[in-house]
TORLUM-298824 format. One record per residue (C-alpha): residue number from 1; x, y, z; residue in one letter. Coordinates in nm, 2 decimals. Layout:
N
fimar	px	py	pz	tigu
NUM	X	Y	Z	A;
...
This chain:
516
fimar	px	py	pz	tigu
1	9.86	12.50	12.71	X;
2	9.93	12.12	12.75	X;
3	10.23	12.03	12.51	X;
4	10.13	11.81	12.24	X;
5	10.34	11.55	12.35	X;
6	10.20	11.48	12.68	X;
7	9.81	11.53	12.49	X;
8	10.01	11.25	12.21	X;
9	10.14	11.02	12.51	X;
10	9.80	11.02	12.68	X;
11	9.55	10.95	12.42	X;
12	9.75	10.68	12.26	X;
13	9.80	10.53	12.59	X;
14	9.43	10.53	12.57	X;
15	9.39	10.38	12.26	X;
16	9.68	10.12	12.32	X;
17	9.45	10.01	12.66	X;
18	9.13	10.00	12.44	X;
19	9.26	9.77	12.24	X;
20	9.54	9.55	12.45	X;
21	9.25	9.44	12.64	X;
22	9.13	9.24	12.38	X;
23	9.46	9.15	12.21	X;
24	9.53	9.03	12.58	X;
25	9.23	8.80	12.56	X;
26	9.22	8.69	12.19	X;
27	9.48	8.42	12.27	X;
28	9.22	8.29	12.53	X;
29	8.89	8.32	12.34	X;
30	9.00	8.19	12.03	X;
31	9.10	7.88	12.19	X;
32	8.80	7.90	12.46	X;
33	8.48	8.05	12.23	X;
34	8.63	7.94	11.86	X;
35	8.64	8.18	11.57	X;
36	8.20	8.09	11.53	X;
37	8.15	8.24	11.90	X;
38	8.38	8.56	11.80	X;
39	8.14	8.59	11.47	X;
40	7.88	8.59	11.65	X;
41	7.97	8.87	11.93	X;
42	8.09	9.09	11.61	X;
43	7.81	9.07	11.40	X;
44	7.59	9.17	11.68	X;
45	7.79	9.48	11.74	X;
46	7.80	9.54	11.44	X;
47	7.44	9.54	11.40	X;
48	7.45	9.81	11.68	X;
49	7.64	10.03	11.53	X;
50	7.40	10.10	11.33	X;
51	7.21	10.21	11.55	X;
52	7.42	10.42	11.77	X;
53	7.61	10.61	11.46	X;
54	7.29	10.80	11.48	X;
55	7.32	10.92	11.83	X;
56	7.67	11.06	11.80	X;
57	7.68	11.15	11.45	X;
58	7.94	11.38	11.39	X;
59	8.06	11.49	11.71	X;
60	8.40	11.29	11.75	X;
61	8.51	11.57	11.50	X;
62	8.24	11.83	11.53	X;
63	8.23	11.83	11.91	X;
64	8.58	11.83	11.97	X;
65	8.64	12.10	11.69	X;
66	8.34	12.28	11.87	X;
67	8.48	12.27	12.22	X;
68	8.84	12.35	12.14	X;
69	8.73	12.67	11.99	X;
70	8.50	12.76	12.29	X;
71	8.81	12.68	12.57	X;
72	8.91	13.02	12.65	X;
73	8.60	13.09	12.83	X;
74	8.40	12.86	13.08	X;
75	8.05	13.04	13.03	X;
76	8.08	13.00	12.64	X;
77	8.23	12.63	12.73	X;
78	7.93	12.58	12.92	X;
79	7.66	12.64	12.65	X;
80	7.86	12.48	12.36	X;
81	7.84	12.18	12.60	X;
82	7.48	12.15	12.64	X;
83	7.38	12.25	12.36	X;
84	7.57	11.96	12.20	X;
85	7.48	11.74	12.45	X;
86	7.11	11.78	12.49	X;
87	7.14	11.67	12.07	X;
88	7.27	11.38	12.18	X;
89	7.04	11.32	12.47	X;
90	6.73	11.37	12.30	X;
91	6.83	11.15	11.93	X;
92	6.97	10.88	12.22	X;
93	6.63	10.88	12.37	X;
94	6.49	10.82	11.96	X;
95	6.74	10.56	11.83	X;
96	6.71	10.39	12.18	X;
97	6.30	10.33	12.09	X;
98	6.39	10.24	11.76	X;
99	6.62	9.98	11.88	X;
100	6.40	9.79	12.12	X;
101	6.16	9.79	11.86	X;
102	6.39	9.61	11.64	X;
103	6.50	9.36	11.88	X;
104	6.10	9.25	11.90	X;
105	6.01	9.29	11.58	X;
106	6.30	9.12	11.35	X;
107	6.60	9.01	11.59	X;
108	6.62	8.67	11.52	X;
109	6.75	8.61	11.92	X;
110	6.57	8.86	12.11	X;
111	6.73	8.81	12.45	X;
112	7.07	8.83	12.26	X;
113	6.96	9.13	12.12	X;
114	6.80	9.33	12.41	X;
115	7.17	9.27	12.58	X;
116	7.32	9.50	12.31	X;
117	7.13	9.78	12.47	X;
118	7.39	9.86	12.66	X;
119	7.61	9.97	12.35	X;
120	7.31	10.22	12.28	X;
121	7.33	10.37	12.62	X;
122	7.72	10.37	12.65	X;
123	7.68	10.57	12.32	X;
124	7.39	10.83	12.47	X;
125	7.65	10.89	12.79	X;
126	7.94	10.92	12.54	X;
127	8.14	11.22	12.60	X;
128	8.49	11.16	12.40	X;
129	8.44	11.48	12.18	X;
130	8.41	11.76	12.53	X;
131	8.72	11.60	12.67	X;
132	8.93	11.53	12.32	X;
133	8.83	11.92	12.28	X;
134	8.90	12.08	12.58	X;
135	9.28	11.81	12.54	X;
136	9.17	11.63	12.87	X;
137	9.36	11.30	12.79	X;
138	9.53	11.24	13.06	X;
139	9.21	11.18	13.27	X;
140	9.06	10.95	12.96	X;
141	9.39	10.75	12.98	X;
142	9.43	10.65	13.33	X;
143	9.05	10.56	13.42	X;
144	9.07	10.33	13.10	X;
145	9.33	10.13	13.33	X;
146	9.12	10.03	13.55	X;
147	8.82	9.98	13.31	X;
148	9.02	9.74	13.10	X;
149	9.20	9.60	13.36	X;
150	8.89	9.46	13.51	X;
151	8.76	9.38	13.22	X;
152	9.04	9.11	13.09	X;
153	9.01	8.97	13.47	X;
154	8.61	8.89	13.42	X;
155	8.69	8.70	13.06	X;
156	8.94	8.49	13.20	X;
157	8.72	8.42	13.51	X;
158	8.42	8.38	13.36	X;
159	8.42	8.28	12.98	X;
160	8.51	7.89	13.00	X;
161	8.32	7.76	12.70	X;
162	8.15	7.83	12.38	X;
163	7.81	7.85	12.56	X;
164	7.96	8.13	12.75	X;
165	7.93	8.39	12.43	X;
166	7.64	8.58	12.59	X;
167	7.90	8.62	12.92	X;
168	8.14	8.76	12.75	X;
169	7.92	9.01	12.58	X;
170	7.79	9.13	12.85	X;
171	8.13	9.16	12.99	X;
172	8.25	9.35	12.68	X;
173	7.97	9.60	12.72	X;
174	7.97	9.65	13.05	X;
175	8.31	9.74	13.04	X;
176	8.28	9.97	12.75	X;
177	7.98	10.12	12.97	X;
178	8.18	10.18	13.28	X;
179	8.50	10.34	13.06	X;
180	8.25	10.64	12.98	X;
181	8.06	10.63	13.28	X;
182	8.43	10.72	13.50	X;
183	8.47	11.01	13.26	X;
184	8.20	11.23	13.35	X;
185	8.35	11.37	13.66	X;
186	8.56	11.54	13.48	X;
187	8.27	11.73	13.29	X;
188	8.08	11.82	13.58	X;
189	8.45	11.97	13.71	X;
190	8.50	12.20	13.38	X;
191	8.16	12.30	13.33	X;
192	7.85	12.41	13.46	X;
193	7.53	12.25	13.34	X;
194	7.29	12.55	13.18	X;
195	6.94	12.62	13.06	X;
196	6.96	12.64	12.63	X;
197	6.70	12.70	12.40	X;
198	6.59	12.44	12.12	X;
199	6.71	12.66	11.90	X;
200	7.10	12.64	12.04	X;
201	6.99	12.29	12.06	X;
202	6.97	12.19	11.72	X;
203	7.15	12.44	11.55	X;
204	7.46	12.17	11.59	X;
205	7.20	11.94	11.39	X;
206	7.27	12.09	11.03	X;
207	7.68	12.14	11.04	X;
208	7.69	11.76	11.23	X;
209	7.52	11.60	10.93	X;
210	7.78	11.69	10.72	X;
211	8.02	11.52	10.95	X;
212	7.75	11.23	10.97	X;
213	7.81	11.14	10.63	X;
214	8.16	11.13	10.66	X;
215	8.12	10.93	10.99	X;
216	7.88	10.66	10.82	X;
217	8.12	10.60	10.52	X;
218	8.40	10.54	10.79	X;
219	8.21	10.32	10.96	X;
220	8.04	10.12	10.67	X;
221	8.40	10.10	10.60	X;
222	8.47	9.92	10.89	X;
223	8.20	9.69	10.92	X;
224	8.06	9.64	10.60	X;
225	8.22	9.39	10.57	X;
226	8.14	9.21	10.89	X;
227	7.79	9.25	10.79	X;
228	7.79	9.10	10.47	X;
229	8.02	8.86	10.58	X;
230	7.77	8.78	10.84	X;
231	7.49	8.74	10.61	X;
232	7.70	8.52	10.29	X;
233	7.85	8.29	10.57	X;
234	7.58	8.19	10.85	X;
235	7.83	7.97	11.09	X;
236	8.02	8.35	11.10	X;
237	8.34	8.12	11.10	X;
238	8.52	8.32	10.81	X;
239	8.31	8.64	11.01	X;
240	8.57	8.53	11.31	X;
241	8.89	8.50	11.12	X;
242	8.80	8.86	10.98	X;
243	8.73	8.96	11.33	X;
244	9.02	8.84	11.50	X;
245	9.27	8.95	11.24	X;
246	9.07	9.29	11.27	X;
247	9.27	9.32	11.60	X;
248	9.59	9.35	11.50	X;
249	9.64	9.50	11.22	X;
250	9.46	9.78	11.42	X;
251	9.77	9.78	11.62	X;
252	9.99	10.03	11.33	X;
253	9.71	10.25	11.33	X;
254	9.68	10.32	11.71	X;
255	9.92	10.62	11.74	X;
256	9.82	10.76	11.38	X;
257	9.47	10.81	11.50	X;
258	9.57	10.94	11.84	X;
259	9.82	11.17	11.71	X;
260	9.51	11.25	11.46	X;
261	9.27	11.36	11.74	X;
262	9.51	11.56	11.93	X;
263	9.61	11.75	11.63	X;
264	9.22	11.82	11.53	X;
265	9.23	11.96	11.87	X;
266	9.49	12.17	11.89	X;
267	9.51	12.31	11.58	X;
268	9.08	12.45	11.57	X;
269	9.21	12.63	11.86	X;
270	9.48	12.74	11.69	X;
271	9.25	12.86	11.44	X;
272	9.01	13.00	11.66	X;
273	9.26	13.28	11.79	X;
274	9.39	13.31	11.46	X;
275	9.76	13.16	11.50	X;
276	9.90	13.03	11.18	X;
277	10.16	12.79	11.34	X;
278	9.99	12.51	11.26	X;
279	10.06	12.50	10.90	X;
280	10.47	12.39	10.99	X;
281	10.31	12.11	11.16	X;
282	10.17	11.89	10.90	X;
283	10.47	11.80	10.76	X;
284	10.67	11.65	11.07	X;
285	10.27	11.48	11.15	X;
286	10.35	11.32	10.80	X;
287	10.75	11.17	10.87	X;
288	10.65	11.08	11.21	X;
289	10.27	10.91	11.08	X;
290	10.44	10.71	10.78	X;
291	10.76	10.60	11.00	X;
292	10.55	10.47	11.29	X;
293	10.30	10.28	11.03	X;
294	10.56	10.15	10.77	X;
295	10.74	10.00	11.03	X;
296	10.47	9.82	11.22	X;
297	10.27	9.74	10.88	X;
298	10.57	9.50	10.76	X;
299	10.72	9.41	11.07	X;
300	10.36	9.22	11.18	X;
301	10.36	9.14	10.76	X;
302	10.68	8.98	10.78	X;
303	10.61	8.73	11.12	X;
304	10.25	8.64	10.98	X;
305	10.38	8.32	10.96	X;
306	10.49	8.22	11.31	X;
307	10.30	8.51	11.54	X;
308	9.96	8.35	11.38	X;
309	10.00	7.94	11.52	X;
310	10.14	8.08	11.83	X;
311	9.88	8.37	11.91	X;
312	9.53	8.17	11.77	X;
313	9.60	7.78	11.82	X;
314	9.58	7.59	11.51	X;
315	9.31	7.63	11.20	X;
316	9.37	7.97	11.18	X;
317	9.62	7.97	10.88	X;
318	9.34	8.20	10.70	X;
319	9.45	8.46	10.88	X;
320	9.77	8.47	10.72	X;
321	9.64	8.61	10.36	X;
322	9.41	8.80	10.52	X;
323	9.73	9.01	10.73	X;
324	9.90	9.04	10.40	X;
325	9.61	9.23	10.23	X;
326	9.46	9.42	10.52	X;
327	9.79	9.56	10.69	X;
328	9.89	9.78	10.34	X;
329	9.56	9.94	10.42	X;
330	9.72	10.07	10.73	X;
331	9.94	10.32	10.47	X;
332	9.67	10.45	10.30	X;
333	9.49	10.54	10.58	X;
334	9.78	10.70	10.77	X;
335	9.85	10.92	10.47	X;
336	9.48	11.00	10.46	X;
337	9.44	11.06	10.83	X;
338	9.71	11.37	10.83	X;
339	9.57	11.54	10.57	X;
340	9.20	11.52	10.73	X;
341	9.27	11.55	11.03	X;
342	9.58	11.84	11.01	X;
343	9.42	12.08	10.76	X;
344	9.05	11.91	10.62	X;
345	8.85	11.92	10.91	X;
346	9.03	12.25	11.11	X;
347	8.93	12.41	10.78	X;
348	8.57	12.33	10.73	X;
349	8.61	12.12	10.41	X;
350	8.38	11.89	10.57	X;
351	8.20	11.80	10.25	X;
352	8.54	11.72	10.06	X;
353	8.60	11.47	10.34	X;
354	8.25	11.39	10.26	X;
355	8.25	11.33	9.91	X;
356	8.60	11.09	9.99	X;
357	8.39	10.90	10.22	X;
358	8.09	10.84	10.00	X;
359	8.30	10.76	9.67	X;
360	8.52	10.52	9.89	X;
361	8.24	10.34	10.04	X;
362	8.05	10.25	9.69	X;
363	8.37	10.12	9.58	X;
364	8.41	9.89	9.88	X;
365	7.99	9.78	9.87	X;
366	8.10	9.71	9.49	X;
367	8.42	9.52	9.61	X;
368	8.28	9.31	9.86	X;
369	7.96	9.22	9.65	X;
370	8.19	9.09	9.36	X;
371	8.45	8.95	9.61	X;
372	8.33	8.79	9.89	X;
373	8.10	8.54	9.74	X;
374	8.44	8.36	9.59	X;
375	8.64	8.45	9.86	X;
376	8.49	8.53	10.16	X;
377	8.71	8.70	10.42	X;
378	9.01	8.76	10.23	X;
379	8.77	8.89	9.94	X;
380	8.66	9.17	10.24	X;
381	8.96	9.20	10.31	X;
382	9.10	9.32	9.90	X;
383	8.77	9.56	9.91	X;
384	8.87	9.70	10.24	X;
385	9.24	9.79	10.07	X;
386	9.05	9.93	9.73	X;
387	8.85	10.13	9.91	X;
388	9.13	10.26	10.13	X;
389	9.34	10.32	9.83	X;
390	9.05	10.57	9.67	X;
391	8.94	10.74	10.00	X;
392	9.32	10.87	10.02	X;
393	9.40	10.97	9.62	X;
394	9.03	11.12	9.66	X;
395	9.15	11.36	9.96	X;
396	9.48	11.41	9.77	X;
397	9.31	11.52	9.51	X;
398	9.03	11.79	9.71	X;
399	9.41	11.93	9.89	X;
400	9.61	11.95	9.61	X;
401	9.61	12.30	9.55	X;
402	9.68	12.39	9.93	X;
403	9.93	12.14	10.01	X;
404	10.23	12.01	9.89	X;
405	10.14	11.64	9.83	X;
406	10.45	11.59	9.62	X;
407	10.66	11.64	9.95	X;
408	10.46	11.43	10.13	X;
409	10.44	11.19	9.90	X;
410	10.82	11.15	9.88	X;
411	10.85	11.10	10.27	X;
412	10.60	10.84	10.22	X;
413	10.76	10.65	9.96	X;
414	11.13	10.70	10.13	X;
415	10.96	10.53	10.48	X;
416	10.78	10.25	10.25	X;
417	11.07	10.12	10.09	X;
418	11.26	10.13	10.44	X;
419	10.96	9.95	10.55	X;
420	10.95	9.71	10.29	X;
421	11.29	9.59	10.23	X;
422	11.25	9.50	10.62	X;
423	10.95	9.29	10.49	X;
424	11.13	9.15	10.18	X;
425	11.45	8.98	10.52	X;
426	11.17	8.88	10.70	X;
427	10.92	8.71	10.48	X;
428	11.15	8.54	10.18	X;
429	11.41	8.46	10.42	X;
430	11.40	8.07	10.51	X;
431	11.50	8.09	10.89	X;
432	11.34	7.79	10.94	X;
433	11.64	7.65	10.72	X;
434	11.89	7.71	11.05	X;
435	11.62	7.72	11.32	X;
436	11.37	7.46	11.40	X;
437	11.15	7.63	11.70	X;
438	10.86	7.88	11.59	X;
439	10.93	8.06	11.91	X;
440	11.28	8.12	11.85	X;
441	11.22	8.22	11.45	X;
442	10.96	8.45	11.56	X;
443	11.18	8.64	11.77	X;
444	11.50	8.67	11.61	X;
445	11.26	8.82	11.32	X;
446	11.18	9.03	11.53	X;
447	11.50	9.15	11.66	X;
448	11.62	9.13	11.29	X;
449	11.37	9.33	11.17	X;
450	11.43	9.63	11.44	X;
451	11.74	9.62	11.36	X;
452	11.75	9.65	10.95	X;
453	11.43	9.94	11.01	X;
454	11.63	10.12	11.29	X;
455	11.91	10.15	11.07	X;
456	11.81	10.18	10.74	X;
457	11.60	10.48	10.93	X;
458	11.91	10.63	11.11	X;
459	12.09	10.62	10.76	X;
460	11.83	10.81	10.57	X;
461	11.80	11.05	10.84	X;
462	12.21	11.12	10.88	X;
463	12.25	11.17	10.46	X;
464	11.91	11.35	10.44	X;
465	12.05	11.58	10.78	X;
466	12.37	11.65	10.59	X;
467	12.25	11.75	10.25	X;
468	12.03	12.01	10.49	X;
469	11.72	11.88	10.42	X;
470	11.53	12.14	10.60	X;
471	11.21	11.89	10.68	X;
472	11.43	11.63	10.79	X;
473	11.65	11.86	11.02	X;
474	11.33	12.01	11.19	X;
475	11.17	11.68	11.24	X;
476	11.45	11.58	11.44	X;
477	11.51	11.89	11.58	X;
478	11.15	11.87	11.70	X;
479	11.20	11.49	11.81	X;
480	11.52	11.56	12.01	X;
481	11.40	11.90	12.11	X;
482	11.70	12.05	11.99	X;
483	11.64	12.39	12.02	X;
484	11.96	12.56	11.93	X;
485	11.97	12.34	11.64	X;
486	11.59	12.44	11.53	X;
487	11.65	12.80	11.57	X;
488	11.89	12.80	11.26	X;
489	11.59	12.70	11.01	X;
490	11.31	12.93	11.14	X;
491	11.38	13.21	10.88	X;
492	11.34	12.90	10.62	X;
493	11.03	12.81	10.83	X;
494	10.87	13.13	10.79	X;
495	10.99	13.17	10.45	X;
496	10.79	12.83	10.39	X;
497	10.49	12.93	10.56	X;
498	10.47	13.25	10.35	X;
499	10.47	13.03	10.03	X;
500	10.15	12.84	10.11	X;
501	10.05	13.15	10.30	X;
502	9.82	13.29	10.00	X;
503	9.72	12.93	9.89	X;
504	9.58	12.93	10.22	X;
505	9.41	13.22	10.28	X;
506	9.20	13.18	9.95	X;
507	9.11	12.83	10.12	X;
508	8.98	12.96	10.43	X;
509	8.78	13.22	10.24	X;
510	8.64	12.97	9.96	X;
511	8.58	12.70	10.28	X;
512	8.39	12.97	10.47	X;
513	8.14	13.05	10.13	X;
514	8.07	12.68	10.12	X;
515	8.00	12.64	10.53	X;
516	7.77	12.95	10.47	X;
């Protein structure tokens, strides 16, 4: 079985190209297309995710969970394949109809519109879930390089002016075509395509529409706000400022979600064959999630200042506030992402996750209707954080009983105040008092910052190792795979999986009644 490190290593390498690409470019288009031209690209794809959410539904999760519990034999790989995939195919075929009928009917630029088709097809040959499932990263990784790589050369060859916005769309989706078009080799090389019955067909469809609506609140989270943005501010100038800051405060959750996915993956086939091991896992998911996203989240929090005027150009000081609200988010949802992804989903609670989803994304409509009118971005941006904030006490809340949040919660908080008392140096600190260059400033924050996280960090970790903070000494154990050292606290591992050991089994039993 592929170690979870290499799987880890790969998919966030993935991630990190899917999104350097742009971060590459954004420099470049801000300066070249202006934040109206980046509006405009993002509330068209927006608009199309509308669409396409109906074509994958719930199969990032469900497909992956699907596969990795059919991997032990090719035949039964085979079938679980197709029969998930002919789903797709055939509501890929509907939505695709649908969408061409829209672009005649109301699209207010037809032409515009009709190149967004391509975003409905990459979505119909989208096969993410068979190769996250069956922990094929490695191949998702390094065909992205060239993808992407080809991709930033066509913007900067290309895109020269703000009439160039339909260029660079079609660029951008064309790229995004040929990144899952270079993965399906890889299928035809694990699988063998096979005759199914509509019946194996859409016997996914009922299980994947629970998923669905925990896929549609994630997403309305996401671009809700674009879209009403879009709608209360027709030049989509604040539309671009939301869009472009968007980008990087992605950056902190990057190896959360990757570490997320590989997880999901490994531990349904865990489950599958019955092995318990994966219930010591959560916690070191939960050090390692909260260290890596406390310190990004206030390191880029406490350079807002300088990194923005350098990165954009200047007139994008809105971008500042709008950092300073949305990168906290990045905490919430880190939290969140361990619990669903380490124990919520492997489980079956998909209508708990559900339930989160829904409840969160009524508080962000409610949040962005009251907000945004007075505020605009930054008032999508303080909805986006509310509704972060209840989709992650609302999953605390479903786990309670099963997990123990109060440990979690005081990891959390120890890597938070690291985190912020890094962000406190940074931010309040008038280096501009001793330094005059922006360049300079920006990195010696930086260098100052690694250096007050790294230690405070090592600190923590050296008085929590000598008090014999079993967590602690296991998470670094694990990190330096110290072996010797590991295989002093497994008789206080197992001890600690027999605690939760009867929580858990009355889960699985209670989560299999409500699957039934």
């Amino acid at each position: 079985m592929i170690s979870i490190r290499k799987n880890f290593f790969y998919n966030t390498a993935y991630h990190l190209l899917t999104l350097l690409a742009p971060l590459i470019t954004t420099p470049y288009l801000s300066r070249v297309l202006s934040a109206s031209g980046i509006g405009t690209y993002s509330y068209a794809f927006t608009i199309t995710s509308y669409f396409t959410i109906f074509i994958l539904l719930g199969l990032e999760n469900y497909g992956s969970r699907e596969i990795a519990g059919h991997n032990h034999n090719k035949d039964e790989l085979s079938h679980t394949f197709c029969g998930i995939y002919y789903m797709q195919l055939i509501l890929g075929i509907i939505i695709t109809c649908v969408y061409i009928g829209y672009c005649f009917l109301f699209a207010d630029d037809k032409i515009f519109s009709l190149v967004f088709t391509i975003n409905i097809l990459t979505s119909i040959l989208d096969i993410n879930w068979f190769l996250s499932g069956t922990e094929s990263f490695s191949s998702v990784a390094i065909r992205n390089i060239v993808a992407k790589t080809v991709m930033t050369a066509l913007i900067f060859i290309f895109v020269k002016g703000p009439d160039d916005v339909l260029i660079y769309c079609l660029i951008m989706l064309s790229s995004n075509l040929f990144s899952v078009l270079i993965m399906w080799p890889k299928v035809f090389r694990s699988i063998h395509i096979c005759r199914v019955s509509f019946k194996d067909i859409f016997k996914h469809l009922k299980p994947n529409l629970y998923l669905f609506m925990s896929v549609v609140s994630v997403l309305l989270l996401k671009t809700i706000d674009k879209f009403m943005l879009g709608i209360m501010d027709p030049s989509k100038v604040q539309l671009g400022y939301y869009e472009l800051s968007e980008r990087i405060i992605s950056i902190p959750n990057i190896l959360v979600t990757s570490l997320g996915a590989v997880m999901l993956s490994r531990v349904s086939n865990l489950i599958s064959v019955g092995d318990k091991e994966y219930r010591n896992s959560i916690i070191n998911t939960m050090i390692f999630s909260m260290l890596v996203v406390s310190s990004m989240s206030f390191g880029i929090m406490g350079v807002t200042e300088e990194f923005i005027p350098l990165f954009y150009g200047v007139g994008y000081d809105e971008c500042v506030k709008l950092y300073l609200t949305m990168l906290p988010c990045s905490l919430f949802m880190s939290f969140a992402n361990v619990i669903r992804m380490n124990y919520m989903l492997p489980n079956k609670m998909d209508n708990y996750v559900v339930i989160s989803g829904i409840v969160a994304l009524i508080v962000n409509v409610a949040a962005n209707a009251l907000l945004i009118p007075k505020f605009y971005a930054w008032g999508a941006a303080i909805g986006t954080l509310i509704a972060e904030i209840v989709d992650c006490v609302m999953q605390c809340i479903f786990t309670r009983k099963y997990l123990p949040l109060t440990v979690y919660l005081k990891y959390a908080a120890i890597m938070i105040c690291i985190g912020g008392a890094m962000f406190a140096v940074l931010y309040f600190c008038n280096f501009g008092a001793i330094i005059s260059s922006t360049v300079a400033i920006l990195f010696i924050k930086i260098a100052v910052g690694m250096l007050i996280f790294i230690s405070l960090t090592c600190l923590y970790f050296f008085i929590a190792y000598r008090f014999g903070d079993e967590n602690i000494i296991r998470f670094v154990s694990l990190i330096f795979k110290n072996k010797n050292r590991k295989a002093q606290f497994d008789a206080v591992e197992s001890e600690a999986t027999e605690e939760i050991s009867d929580a858990q089994d009355g889960m699985d039993s209670k989560s299999a009644d409500q699957s039934e």
